[in-house]
C-alpha positions as CSV (number, residue, x, y, z in Angstrom):
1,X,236.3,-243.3,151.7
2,X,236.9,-239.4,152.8
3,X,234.7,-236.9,150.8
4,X,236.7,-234.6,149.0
5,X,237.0,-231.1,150.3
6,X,236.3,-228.2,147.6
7,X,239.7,-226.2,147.2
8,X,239.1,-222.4,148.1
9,X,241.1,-219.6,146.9
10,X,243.0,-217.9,150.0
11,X,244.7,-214.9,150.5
12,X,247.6,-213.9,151.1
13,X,249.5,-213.5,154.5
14,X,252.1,-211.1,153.7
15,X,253.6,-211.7,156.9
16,X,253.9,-215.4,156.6
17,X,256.7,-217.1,154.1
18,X,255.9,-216.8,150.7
19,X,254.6,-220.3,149.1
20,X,255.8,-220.8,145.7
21,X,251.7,-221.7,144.8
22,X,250.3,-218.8,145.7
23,X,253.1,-216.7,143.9
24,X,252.4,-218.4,140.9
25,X,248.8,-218.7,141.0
26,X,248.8,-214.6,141.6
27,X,251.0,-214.1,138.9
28,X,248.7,-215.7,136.5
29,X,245.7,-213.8,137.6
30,X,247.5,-210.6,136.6
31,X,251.2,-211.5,134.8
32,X,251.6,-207.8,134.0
33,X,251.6,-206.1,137.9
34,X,255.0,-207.0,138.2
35,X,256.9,-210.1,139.5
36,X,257.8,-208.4,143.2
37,X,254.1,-206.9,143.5
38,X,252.9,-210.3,145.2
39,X,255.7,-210.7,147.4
40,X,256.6,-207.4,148.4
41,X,253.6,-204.7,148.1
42,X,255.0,-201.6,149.2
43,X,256.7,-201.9,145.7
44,X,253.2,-201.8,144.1
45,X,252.0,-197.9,146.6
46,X,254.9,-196.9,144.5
47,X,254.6,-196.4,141.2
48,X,251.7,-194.5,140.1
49,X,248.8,-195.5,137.3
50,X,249.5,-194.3,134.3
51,X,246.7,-193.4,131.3
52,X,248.9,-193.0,128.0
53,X,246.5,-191.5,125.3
54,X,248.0,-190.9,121.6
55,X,246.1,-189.2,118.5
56,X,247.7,-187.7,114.9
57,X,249.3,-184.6,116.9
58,X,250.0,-185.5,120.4
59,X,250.5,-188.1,123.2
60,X,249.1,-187.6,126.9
61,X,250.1,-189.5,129.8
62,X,248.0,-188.8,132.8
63,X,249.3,-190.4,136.6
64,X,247.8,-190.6,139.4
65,X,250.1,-188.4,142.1
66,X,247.8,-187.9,145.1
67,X,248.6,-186.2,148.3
68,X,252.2,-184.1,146.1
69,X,252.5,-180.9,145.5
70,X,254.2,-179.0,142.2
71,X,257.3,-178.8,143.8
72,X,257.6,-182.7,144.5
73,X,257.4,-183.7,140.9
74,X,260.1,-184.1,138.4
75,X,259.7,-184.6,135.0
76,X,262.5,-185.4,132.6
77,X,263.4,-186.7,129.1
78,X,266.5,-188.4,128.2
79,X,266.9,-190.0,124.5
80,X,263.2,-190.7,123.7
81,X,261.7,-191.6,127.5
82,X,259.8,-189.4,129.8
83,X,260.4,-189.8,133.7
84,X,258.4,-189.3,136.2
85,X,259.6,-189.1,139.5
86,X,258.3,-187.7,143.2
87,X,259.8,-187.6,146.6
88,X,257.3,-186.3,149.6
89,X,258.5,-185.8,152.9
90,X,256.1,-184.9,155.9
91,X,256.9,-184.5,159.2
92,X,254.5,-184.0,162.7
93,X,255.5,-182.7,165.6
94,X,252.9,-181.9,168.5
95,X,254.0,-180.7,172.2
96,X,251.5,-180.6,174.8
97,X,251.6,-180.4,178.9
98,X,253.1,-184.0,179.4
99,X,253.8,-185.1,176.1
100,X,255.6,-184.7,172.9
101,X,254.7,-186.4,169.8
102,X,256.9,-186.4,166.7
103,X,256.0,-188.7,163.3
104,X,258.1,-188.7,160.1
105,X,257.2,-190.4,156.9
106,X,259.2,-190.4,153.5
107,X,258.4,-191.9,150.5
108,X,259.7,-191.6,146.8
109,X,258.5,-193.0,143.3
110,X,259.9,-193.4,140.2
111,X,258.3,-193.8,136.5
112,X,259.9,-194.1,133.1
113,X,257.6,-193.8,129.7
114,X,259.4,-195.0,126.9
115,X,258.5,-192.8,123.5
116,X,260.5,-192.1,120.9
117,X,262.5,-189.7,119.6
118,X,259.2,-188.1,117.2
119,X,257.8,-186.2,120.4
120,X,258.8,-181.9,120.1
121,X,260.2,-182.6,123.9
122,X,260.5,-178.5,123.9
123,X,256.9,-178.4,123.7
124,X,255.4,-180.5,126.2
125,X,253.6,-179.0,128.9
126,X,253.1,-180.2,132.3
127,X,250.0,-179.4,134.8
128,X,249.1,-180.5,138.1
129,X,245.5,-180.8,140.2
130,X,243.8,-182.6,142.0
131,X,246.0,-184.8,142.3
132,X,246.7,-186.3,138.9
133,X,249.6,-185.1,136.6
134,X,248.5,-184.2,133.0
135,X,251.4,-184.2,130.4
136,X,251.3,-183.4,127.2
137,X,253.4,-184.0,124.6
138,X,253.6,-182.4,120.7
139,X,254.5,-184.7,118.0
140,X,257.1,-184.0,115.4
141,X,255.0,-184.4,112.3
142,X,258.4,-184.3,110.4
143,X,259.1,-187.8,111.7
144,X,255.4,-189.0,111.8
145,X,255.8,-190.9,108.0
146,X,254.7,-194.5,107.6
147,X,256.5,-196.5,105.6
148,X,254.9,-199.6,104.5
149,X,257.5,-202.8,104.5
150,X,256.1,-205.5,102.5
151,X,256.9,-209.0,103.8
152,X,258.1,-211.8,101.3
């Protein structure tokens, strides 16, 4: 009789074909990273963590933009969500004696924040450093009633 052989955990060869198994089992671990994030992870570098914070009077979303500047941010609001969204664009170029070097890289992200229509949108204020992008958002007290539904 052949003694069994402990199964191990392995990881992930991104450049091999993806096993149906191993996209399962990693969807399991964490169901909530998104169904492409195992099979295609330059879709994960690009969208940025997110804090949302909410108290009585406000909400605050903090993300995690590293490496942007002001000007490469764009907030919006459209009926009741925030976006986020960033493009960067950087370009190298380095002559020397007997050589010329020139590198280009691009990359953009995208981030909606669903919230209502009880946020004062003409409020909010926006600020940027180090790196992580602190918005903050007034709420409309006018719309903050509860209304209790009783269930029968």
């Amino acid at each position: 009789m052949k003694s069994l052989i402990p199964w191990k955990k392995r990881e992930m060869n991104h450049a091999a074909p993806v096993r149906w198994d191993d996209w399962m089992s990693r969807w399991w671990e964490n169901p909530f990273k998104g169904l492409l994030s195992g099979t295609l992870p330059e879709f994960e570098n690009r969208m940025p963590a997110i804090d949302v914070t909410e108290d009585k009077k406000q909400v605050k979303i903090k993300a995690e933009i590293p490496g942007m500047s002001e000007k490469d941010i764009e907030l919006t609001w459209h009926e009741g969500t925030l976006y986020i969204r960033g493009e960067k664009k950087n370009e190298k170029e380095e002559k020397k004696n007997e050589g010329y070097y020139h590198e280009c890289s691009y990359g953009s992200f995208s981030r909606s924040i669903p919230l209502g229509n009880d946020i004062q949108w003409d409020k909010a204020h926006a600020k940027y450093k180090n790196g992580v992008l602190t918005v903050e958002l007034p709420k409309d007290e006018s719309h903050a009633k509860s209304i209790e539904i009783k269930v029968s």
